[in-house]
C-alpha positions in Angstrom: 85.0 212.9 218.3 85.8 211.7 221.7 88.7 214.1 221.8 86.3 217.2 221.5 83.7 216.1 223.7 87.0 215.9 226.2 87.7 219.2 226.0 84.1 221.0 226.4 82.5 221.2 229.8 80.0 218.9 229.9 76.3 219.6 230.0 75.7 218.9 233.7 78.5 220.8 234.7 77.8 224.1 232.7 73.7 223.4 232.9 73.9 225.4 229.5 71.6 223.9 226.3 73.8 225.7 224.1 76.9 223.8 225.4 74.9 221.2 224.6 73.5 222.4 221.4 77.4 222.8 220.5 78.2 219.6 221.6 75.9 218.2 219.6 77.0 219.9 216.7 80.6 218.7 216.9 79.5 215.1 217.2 77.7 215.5 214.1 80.7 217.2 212.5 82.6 214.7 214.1 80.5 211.8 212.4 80.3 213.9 209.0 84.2 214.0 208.9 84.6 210.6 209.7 81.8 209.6 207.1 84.6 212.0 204.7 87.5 210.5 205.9 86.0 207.2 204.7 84.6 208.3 202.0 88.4 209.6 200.5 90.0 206.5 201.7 87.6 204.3 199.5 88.0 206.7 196.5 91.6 207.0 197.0 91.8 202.9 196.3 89.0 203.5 193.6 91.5 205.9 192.0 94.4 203.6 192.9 92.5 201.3 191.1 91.8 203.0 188.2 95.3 204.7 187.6 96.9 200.8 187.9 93.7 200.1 185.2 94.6 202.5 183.1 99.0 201.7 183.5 98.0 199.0 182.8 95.6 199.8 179.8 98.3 202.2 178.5 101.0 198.8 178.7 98.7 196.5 177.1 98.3 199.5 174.5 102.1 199.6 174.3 102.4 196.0 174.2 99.3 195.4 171.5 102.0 197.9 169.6 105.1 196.5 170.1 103.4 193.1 169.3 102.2 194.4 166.0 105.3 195.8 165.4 107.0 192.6 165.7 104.1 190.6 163.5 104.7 193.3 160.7 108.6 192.9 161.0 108.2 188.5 161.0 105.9 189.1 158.0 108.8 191.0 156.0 111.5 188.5 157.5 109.3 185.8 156.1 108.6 187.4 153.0 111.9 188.2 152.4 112.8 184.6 152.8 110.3 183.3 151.0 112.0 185.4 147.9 115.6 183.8 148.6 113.9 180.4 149.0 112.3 181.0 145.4 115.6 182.4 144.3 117.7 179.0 145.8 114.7 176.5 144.3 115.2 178.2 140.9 118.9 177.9 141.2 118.6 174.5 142.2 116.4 173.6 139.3 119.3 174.8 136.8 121.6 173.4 138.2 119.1 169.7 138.4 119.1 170.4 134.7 122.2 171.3 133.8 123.1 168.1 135.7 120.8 166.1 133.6 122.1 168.0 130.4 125.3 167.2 130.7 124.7 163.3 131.8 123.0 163.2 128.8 126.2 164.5 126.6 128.3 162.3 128.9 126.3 159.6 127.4 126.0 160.6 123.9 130.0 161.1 123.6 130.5 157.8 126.1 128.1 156.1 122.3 130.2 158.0 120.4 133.3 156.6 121.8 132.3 153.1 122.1 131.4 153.7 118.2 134.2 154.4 117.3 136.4 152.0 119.3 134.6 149.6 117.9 135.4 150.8 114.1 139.1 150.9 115.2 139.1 147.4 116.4 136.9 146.4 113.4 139.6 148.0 111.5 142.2 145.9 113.5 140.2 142.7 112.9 139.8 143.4 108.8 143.7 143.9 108.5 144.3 141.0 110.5 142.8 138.8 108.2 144.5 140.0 105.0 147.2 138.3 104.6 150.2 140.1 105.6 152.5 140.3 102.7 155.5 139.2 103.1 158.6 141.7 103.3 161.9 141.6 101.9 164.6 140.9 104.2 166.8 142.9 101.7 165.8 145.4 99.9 168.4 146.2 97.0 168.4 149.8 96.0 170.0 150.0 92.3 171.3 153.5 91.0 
């Protein structure tokens, strides 16, 4: 604004009210595109504003997606190991009972076989006390 009053005559030196009148009206033109100037400056940071907003809107939308991408794929990775830890319990179970099954026939067989040691050694006992008959020191084979 400064600049243009600079370059007009001023109003003594011309004595003319429409120099003036023009003067004037580059002041206010002056003011008004200042007033503008400011007025695009603030809404060029409002608009700054709002783009980063919305970047940043569009990110968190991104994010919000990636994250429920990830919850949906932990959900399957658990489910899915939920299954195999079923699957390993289960096995584990049989195996618990086939563990018990067979202590059982270990025991059964280890009854059985004290049984029937014992009837040998019964056995052993009972000839022991007969009498043992005497043998022959020769025995004579006739024709």
């Amino acid at each position: 604004m400064e600049m243009c009053s600079g370059m007009l005559p001023s109003r003594d030196a011309t004595g003319s009210d429409k120099m003036a009148l023009i003067l004037k009206e580059v002041k206010e033109l002056g003011g008004f595109c200042q007033t503008l100037q400011q007025q695009v400056q603030s809404q060029r940071r409002s608009l700054c504003s709002a783009v980063a907003l919305h970047e940043s809107s569009e990110l968190e939308d991104e994010q919000r997606e990636d994250t429920s991408k990830r919850m949906e794929d932990l959900l399957e990775l658990q489910h899915e190991l939920q299954l195999q830890y079923k699957s390993a319990a289960e096995a584990v179970l049989g195996l618990r009972q086939d563990v018990a099954q067979r202590a059982k026939q270990e025991e059964l067989l280890q009854s059985e076989l004290h049984s029937k040691e014992k009837q040998i050694q019964d056995a052993e006992d009972s000839l022991a006390r007969i009498a043992p008959l005497p043998l022959p020191d020769e025995v004579e084979v006739t024709p």
